[in-house]
Backbone as XML, in Angstrom:
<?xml version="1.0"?>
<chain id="A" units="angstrom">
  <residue number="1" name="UNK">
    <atom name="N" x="-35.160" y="-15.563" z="-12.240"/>
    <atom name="CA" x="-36.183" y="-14.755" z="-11.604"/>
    <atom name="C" x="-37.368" y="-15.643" z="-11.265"/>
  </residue>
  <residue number="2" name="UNK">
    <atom name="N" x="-38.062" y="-15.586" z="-10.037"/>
    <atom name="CA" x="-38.797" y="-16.218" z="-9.605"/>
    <atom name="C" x="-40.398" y="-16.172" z="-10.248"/>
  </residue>
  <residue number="3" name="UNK">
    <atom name="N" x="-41.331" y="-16.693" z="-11.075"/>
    <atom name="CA" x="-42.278" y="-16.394" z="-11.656"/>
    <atom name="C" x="-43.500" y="-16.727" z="-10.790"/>
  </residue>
  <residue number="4" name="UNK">
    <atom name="N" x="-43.660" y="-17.729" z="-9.959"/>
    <atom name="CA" x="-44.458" y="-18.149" z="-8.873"/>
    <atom name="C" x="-43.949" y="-17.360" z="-7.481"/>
  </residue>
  <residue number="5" name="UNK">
    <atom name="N" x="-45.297" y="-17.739" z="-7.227"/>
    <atom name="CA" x="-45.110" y="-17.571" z="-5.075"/>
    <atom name="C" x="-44.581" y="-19.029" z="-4.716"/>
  </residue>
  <residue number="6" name="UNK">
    <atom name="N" x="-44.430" y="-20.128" z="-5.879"/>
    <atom name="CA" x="-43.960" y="-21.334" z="-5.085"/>
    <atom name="C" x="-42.688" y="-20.811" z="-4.836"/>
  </residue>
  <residue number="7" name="UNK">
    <atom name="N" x="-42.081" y="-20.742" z="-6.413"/>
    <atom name="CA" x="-40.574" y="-20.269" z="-6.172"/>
    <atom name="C" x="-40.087" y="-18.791" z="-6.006"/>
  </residue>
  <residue number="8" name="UNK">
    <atom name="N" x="-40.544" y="-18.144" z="-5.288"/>
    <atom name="CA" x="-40.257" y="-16.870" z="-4.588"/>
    <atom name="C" x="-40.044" y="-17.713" z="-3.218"/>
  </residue>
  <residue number="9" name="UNK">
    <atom name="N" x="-41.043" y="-18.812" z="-2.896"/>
    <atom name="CA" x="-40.814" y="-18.806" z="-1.470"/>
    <atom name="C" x="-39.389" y="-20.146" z="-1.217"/>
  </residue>
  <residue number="10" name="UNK">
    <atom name="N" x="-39.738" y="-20.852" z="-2.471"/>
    <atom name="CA" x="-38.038" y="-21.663" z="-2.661"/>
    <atom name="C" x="-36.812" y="-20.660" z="-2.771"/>
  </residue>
  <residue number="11" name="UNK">
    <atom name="N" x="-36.741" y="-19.484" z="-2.973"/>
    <atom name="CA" x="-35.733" y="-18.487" z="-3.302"/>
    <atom name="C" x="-35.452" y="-18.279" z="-1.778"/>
  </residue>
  <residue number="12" name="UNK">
    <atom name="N" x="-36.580" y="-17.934" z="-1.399"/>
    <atom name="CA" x="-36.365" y="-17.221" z="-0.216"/>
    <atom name="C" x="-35.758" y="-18.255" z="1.561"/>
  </residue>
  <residue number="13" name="UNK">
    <atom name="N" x="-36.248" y="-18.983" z="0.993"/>
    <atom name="CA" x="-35.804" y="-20.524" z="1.854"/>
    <atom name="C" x="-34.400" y="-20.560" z="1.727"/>
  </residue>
  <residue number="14" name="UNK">
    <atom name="N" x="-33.569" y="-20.581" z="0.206"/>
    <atom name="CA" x="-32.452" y="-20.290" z="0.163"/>
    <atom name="C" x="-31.483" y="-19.461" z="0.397"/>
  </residue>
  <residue number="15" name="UNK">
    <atom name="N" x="-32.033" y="-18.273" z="0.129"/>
    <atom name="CA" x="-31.465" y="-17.063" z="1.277"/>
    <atom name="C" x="-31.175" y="-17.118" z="2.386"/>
  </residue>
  <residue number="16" name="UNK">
    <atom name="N" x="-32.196" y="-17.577" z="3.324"/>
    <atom name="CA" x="-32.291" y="-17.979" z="4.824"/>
    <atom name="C" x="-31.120" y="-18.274" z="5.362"/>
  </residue>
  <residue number="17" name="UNK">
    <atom name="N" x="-31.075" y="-19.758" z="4.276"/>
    <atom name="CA" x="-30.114" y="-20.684" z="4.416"/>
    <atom name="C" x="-28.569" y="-20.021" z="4.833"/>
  </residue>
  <residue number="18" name="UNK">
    <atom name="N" x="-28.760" y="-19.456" z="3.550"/>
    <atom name="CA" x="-26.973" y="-18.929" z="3.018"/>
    <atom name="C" x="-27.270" y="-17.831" z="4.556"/>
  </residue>
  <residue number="19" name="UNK">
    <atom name="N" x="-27.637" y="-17.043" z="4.475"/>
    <atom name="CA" x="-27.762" y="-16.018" z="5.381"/>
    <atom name="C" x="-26.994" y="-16.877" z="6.595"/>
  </residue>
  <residue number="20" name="UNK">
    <atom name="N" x="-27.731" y="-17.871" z="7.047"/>
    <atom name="CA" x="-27.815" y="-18.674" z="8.296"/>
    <atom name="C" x="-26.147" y="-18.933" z="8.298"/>
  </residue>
  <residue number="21" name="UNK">
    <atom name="N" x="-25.768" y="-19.790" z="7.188"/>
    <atom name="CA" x="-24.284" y="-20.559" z="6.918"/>
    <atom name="C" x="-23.284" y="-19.074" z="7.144"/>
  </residue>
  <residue number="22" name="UNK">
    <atom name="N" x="-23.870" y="-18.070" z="6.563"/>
    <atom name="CA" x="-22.693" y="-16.610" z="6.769"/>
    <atom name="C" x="-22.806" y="-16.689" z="8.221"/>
  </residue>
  <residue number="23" name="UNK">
    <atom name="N" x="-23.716" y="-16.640" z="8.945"/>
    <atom name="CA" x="-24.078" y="-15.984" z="10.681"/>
    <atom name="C" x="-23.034" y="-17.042" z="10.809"/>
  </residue>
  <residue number="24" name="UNK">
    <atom name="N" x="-22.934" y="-18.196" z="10.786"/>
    <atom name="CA" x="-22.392" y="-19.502" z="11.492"/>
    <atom name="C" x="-21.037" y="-19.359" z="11.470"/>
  </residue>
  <residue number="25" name="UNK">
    <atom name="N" x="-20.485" y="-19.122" z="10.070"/>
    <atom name="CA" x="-19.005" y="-19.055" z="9.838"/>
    <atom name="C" x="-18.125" y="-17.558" z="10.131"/>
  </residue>
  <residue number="26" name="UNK">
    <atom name="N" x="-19.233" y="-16.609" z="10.300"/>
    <atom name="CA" x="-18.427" y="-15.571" z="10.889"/>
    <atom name="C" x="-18.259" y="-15.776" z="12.473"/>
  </residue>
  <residue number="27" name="UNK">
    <atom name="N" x="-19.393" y="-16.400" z="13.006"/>
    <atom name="CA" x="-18.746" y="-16.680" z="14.825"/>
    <atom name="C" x="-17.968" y="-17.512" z="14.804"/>
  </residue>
  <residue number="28" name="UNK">
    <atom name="N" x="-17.764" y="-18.526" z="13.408"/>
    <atom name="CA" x="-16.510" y="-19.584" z="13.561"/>
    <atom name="C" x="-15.104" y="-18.644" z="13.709"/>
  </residue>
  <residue number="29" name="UNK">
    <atom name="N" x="-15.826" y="-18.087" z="12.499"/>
    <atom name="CA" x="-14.198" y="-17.015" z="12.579"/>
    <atom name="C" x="-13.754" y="-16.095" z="14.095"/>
  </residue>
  <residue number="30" name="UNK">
    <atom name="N" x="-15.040" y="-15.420" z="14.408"/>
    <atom name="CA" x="-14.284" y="-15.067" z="15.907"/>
    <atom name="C" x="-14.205" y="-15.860" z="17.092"/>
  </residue>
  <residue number="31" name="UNK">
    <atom name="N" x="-14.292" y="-16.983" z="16.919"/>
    <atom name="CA" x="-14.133" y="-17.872" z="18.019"/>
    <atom name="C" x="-12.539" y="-18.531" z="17.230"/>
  </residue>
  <residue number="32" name="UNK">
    <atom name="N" x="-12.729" y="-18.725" z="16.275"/>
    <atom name="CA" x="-11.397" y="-19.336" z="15.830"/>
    <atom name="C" x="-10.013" y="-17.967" z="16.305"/>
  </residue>
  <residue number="33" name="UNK">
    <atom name="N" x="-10.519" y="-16.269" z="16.272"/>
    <atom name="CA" x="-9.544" y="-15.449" z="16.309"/>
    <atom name="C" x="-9.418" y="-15.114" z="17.768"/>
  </residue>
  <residue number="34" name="UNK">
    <atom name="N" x="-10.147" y="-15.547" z="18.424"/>
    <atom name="CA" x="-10.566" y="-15.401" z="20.027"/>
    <atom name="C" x="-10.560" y="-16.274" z="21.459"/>
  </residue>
  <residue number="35" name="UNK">
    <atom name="N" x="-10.549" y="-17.336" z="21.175"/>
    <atom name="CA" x="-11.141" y="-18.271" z="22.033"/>
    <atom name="C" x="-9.497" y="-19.302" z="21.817"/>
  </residue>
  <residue number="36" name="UNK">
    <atom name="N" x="-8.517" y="-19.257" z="23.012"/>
    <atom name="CA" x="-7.225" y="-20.049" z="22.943"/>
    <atom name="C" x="-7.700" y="-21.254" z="22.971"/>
  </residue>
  <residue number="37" name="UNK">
    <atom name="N" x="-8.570" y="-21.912" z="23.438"/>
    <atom name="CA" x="-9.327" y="-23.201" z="22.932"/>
    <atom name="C" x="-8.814" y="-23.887" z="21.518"/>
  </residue>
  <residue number="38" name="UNK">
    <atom name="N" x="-9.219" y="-22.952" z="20.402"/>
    <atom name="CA" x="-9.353" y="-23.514" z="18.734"/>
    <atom name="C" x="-7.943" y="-22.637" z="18.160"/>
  </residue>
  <residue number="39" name="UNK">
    <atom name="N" x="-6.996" y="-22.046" z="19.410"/>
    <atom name="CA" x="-5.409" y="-21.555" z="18.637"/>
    <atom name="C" x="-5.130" y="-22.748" z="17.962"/>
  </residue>
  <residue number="40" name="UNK">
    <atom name="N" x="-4.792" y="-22.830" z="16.618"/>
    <atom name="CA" x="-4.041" y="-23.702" z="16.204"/>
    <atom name="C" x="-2.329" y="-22.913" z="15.822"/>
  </residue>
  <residue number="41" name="UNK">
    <atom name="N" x="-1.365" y="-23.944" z="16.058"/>
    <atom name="CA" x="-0.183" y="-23.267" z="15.827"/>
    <atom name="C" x="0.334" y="-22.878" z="17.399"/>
  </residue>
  <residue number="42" name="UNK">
    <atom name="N" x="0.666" y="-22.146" z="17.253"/>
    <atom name="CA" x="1.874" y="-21.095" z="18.282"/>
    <atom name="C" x="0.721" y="-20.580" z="18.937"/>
  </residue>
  <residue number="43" name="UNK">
    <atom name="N" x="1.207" y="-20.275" z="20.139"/>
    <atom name="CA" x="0.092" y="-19.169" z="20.816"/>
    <atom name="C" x="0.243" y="-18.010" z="19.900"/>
  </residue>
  <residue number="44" name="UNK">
    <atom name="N" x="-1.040" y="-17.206" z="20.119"/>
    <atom name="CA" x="-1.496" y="-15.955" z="19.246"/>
    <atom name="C" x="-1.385" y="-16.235" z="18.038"/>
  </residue>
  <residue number="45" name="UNK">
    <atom name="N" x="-1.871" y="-15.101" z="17.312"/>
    <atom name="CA" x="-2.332" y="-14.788" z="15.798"/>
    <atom name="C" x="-0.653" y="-15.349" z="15.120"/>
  </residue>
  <residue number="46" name="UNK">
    <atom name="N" x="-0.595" y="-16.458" z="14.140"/>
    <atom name="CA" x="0.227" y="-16.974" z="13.065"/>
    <atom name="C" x="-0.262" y="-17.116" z="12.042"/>
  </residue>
  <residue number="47" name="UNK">
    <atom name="N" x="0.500" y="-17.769" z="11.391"/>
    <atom name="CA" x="0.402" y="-18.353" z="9.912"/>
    <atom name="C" x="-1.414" y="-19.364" z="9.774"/>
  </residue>
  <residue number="48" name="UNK">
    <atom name="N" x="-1.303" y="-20.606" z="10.678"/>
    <atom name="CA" x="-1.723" y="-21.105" z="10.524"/>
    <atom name="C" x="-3.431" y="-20.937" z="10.833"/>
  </residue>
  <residue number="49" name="UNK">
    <atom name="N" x="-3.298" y="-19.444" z="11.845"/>
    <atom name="CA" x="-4.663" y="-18.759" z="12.015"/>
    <atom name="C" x="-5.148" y="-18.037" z="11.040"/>
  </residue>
  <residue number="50" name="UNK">
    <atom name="N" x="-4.196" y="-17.378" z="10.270"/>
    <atom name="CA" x="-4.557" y="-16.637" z="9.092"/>
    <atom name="C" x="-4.713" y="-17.401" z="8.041"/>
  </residue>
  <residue number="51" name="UNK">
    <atom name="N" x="-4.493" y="-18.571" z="8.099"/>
    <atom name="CA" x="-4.765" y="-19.751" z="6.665"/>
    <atom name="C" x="-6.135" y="-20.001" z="7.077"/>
  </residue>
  <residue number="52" name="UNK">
    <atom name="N" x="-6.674" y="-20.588" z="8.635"/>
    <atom name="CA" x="-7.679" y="-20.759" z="8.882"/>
    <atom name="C" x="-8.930" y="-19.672" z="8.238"/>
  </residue>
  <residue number="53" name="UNK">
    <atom name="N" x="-8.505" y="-18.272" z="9.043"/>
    <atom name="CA" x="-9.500" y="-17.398" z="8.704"/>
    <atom name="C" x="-9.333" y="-17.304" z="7.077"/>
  </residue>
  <residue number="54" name="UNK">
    <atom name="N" x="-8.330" y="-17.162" z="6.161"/>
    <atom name="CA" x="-8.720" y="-17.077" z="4.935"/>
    <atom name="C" x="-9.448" y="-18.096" z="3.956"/>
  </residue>
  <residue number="55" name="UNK">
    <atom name="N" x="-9.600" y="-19.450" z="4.706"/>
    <atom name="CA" x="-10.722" y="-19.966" z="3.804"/>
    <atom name="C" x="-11.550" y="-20.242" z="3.946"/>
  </residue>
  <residue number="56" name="UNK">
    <atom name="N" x="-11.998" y="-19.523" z="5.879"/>
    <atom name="CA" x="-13.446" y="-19.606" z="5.957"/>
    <atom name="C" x="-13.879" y="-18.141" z="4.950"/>
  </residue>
  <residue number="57" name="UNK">
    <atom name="N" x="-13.069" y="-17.288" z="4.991"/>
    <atom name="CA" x="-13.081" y="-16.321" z="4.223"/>
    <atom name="C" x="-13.601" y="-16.222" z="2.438"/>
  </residue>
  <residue number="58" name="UNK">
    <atom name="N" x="-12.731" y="-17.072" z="2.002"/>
    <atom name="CA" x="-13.060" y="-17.574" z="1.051"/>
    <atom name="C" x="-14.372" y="-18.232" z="0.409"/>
  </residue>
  <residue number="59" name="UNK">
    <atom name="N" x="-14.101" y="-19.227" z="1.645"/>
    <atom name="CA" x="-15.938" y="-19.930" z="1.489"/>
    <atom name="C" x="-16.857" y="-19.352" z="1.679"/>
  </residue>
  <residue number="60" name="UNK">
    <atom name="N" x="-16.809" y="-18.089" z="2.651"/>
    <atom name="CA" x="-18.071" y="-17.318" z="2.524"/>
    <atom name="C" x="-18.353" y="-16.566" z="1.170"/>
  </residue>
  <residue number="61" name="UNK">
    <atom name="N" x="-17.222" y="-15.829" z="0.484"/>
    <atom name="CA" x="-17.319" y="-15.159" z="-0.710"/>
    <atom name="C" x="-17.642" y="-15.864" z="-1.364"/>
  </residue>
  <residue number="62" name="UNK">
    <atom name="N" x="-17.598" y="-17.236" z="-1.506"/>
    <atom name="CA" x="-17.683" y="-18.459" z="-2.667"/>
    <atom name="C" x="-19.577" y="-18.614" z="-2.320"/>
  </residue>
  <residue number="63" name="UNK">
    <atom name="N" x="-19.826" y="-18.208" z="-1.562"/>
    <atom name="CA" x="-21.265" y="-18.567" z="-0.963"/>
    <atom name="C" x="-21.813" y="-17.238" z="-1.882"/>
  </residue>
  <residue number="64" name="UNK">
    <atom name="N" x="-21.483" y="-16.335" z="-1.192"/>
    <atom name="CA" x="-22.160" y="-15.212" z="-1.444"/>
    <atom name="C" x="-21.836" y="-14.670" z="-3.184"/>
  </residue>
  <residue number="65" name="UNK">
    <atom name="N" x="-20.626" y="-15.116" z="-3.833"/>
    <atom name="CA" x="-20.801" y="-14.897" z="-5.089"/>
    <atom name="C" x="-21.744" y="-16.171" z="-5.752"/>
  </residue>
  <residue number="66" name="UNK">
    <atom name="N" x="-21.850" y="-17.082" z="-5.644"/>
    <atom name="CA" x="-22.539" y="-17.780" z="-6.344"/>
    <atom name="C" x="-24.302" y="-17.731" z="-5.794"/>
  </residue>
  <residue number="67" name="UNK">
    <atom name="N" x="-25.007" y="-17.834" z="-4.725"/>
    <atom name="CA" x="-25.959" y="-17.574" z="-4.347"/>
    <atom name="C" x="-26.058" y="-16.417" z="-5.277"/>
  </residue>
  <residue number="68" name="UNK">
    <atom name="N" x="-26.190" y="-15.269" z="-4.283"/>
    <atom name="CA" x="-26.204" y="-13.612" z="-4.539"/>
    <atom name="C" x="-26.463" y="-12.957" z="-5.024"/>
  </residue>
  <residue number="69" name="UNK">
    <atom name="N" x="-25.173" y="-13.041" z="-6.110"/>
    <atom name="CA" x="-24.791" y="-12.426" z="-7.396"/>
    <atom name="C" x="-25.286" y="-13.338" z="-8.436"/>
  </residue>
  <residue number="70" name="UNK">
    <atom name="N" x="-25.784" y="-14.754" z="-8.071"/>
    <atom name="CA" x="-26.382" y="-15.205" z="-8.873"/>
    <atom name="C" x="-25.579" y="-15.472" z="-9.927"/>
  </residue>
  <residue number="71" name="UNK">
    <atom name="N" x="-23.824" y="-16.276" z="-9.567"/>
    <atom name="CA" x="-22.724" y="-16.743" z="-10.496"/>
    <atom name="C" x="-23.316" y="-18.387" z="-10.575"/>
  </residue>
  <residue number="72" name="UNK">
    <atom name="N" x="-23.757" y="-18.932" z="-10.161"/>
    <atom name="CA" x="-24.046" y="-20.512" z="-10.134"/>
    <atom name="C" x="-24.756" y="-20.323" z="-11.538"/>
  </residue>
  <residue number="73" name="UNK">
    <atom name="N" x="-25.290" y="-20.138" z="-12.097"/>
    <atom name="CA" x="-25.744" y="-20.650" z="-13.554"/>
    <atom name="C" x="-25.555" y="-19.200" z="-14.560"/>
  </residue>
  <residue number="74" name="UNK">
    <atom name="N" x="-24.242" y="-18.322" z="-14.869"/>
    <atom name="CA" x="-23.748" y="-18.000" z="-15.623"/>
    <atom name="C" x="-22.577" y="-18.785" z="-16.824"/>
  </residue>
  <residue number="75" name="UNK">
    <atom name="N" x="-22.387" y="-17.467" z="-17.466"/>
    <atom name="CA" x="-22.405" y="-17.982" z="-19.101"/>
    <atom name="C" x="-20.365" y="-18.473" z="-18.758"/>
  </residue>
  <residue number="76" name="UNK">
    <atom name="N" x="-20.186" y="-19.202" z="-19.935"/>
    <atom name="CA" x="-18.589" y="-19.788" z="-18.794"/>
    <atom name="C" x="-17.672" y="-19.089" z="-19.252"/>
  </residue>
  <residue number="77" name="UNK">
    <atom name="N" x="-17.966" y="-17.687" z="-19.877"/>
    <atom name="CA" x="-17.369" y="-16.359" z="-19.962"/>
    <atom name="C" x="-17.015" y="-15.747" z="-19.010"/>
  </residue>
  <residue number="78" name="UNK">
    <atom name="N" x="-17.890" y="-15.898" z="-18.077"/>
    <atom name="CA" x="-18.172" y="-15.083" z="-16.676"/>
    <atom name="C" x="-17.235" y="-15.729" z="-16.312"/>
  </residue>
  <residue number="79" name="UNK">
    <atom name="N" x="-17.055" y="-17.346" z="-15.465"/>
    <atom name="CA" x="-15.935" y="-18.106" z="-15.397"/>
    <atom name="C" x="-14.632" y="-18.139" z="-15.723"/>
  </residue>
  <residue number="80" name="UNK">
    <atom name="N" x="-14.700" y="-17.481" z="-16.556"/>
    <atom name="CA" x="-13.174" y="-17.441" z="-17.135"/>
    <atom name="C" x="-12.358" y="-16.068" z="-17.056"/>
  </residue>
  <residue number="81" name="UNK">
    <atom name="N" x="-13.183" y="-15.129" z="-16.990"/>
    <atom name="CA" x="-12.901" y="-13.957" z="-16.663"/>
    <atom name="C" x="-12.797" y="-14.162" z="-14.960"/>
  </residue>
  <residue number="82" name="UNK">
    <atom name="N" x="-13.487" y="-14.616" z="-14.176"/>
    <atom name="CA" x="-13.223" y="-14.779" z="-12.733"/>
    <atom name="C" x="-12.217" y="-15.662" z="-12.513"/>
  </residue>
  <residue number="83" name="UNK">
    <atom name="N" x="-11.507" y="-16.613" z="-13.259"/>
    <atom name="CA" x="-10.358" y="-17.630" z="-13.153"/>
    <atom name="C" x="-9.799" y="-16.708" z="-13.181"/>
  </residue>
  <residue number="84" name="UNK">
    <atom name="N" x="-9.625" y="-15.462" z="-14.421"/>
    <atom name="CA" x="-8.179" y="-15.039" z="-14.729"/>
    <atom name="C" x="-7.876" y="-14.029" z="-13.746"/>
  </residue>
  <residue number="85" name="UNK">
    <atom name="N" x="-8.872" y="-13.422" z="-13.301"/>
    <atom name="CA" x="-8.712" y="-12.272" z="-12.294"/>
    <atom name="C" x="-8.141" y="-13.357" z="-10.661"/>
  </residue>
  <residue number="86" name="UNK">
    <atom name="N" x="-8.568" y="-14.277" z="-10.584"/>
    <atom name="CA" x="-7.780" y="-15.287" z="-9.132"/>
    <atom name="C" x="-6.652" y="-15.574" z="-9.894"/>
  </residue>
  <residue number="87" name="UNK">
    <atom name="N" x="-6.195" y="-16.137" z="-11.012"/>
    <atom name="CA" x="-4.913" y="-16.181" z="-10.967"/>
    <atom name="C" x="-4.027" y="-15.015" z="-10.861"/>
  </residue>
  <residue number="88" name="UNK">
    <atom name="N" x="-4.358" y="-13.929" z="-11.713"/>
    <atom name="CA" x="-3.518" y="-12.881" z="-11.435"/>
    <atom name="C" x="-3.458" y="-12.112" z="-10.549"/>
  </residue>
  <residue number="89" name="UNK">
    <atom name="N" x="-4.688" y="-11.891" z="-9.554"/>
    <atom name="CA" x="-4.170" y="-11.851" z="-7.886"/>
    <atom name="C" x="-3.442" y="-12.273" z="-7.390"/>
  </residue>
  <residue number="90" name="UNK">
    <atom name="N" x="-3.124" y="-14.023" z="-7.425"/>
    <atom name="CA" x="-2.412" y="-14.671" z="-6.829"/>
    <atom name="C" x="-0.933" y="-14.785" z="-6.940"/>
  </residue>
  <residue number="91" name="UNK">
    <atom name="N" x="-0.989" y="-14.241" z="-8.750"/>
    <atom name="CA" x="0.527" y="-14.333" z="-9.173"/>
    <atom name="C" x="1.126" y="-12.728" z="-8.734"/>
  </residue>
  <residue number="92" name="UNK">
    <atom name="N" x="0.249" y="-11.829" z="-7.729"/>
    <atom name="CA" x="0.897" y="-11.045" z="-7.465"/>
    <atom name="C" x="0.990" y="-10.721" z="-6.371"/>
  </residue>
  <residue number="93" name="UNK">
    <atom name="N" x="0.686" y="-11.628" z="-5.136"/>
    <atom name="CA" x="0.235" y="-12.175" z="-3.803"/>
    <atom name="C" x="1.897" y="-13.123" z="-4.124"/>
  </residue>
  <residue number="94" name="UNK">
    <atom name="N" x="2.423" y="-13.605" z="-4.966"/>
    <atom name="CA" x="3.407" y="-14.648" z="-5.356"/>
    <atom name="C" x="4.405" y="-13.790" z="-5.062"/>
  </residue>
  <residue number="95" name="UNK">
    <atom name="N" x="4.526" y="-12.575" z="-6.603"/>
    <atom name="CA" x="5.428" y="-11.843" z="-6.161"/>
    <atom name="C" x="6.215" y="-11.092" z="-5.225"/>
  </residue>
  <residue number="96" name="UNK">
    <atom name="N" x="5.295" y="-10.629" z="-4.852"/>
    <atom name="CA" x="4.862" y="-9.821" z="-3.736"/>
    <atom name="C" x="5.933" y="-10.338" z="-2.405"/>
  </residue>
  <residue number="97" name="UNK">
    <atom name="N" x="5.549" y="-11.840" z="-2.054"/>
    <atom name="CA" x="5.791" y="-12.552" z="-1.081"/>
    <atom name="C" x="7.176" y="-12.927" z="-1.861"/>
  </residue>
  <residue number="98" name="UNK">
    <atom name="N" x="7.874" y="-13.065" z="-2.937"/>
    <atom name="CA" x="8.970" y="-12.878" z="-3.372"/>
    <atom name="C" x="9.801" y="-12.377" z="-2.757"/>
  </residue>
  <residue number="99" name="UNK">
    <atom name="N" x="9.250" y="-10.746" z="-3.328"/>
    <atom name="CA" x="10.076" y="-9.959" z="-3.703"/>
    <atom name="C" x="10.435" y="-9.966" z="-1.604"/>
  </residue>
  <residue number="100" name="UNK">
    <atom name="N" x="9.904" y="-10.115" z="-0.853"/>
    <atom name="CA" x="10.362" y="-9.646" z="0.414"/>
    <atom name="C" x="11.355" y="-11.063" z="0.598"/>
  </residue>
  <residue number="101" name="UNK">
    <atom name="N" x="11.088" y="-12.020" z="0.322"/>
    <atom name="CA" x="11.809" y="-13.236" z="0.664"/>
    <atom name="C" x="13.177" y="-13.050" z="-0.330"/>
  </residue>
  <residue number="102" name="UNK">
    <atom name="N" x="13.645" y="-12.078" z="-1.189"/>
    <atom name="CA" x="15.136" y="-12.351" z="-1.559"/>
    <atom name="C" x="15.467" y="-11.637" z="-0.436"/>
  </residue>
  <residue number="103" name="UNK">
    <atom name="N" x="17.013" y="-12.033" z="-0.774"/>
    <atom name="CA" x="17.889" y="-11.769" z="0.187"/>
    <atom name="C" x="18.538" y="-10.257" z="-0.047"/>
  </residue>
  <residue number="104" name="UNK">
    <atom name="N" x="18.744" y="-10.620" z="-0.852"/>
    <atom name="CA" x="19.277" y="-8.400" z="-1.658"/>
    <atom name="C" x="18.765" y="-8.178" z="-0.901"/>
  </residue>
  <residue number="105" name="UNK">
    <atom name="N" x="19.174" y="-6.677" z="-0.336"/>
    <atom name="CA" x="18.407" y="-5.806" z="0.271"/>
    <atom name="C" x="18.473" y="-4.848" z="-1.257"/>
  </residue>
  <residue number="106" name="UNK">
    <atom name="N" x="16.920" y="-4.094" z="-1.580"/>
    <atom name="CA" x="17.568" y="-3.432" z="-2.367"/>
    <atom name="C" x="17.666" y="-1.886" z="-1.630"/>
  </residue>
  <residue number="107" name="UNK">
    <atom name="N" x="18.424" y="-1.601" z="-2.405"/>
    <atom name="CA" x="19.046" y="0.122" z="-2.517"/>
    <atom name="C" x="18.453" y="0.759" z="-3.134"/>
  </residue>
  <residue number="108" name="UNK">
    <atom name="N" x="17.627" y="1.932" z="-3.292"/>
    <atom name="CA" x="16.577" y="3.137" z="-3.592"/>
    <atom name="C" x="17.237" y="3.174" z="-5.290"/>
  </residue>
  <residue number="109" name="UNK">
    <atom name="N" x="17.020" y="3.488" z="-6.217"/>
    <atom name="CA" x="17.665" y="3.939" z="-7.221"/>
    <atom name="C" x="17.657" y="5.659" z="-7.204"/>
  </residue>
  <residue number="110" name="UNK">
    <atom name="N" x="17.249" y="5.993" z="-6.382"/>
    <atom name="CA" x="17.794" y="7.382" z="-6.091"/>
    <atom name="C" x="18.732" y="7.230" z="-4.496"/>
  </residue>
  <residue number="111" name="UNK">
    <atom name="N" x="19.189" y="6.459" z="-4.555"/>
    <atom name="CA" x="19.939" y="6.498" z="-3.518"/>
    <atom name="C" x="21.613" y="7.062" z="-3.870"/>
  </residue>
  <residue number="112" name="UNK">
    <atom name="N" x="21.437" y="8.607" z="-3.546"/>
    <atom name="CA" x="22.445" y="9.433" z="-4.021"/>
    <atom name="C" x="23.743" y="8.962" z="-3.534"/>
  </residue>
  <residue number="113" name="UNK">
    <atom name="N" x="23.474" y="8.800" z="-1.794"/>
    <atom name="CA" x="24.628" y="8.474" z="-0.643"/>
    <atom name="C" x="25.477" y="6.630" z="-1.668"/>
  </residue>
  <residue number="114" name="UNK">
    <atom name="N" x="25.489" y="6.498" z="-2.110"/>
    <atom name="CA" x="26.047" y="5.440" z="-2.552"/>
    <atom name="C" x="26.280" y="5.493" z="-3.984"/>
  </residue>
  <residue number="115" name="UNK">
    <atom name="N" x="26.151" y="6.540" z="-4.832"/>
    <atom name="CA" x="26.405" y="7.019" z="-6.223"/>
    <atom name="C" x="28.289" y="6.638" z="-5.991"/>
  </residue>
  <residue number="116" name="UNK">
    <atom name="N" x="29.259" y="6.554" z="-7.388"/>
    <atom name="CA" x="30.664" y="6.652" z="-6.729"/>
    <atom name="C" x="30.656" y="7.338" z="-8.239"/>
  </residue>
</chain>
């Protein structure tokens, strides 16, 4: 918490900032989703556009949780509880992308028409 007008107005300088870096990277993002110029990959929306947009994506949340929310100088509790919640997103972002990539097709387990 800011106890001076020096550092209210250092706070607020930093805001600006971040503010400024969000404005910047969201027109990156619609110029990156818009503009066949910066297609990377295949023409139209792929893989490699949606990797793009997800870590400008990322980096903005990484901005805005640590600025913000004011995660840059929490307790490394906080940290560890935010590790475990990204890994276990991810390990179900894993599955997920699994379970469509076997080959089985599966069959309903109420799938009566195939009972014998």
């Amino acid at each position: 918490m800011a106890d001076s007008p020096e550092a209210v107005k250092k706070a607020q300088k930093l805001y600006l900032l971040i503010g400024a870096i969000l404005f910047v990277f969201t027109v990156v993002t619609l110029l990156v989703a818009t503009v066949p110029a910066l297609d990377v990959g295949r023409h139209g929306f792929d893989l490699a556009d949606m990797t793009i947009g997800l870590l400008i994506a990322s980096l903005k949340a990484g901005l805005v949780a640590a600025i913000f929310m004011h995660l840059s100088n929490e307790k490394r509790t906080i940290y560890v509880l935010i590790s475990l919640g990204i890994v276990f997103g991810l390990a179900m972002i894993l599955l997920i992308w699994f379970a469509y990539a076997d080959p089985i097709e599966f069959k309903g387990f109420y799938d009566i028409g195939n009972l014998k």
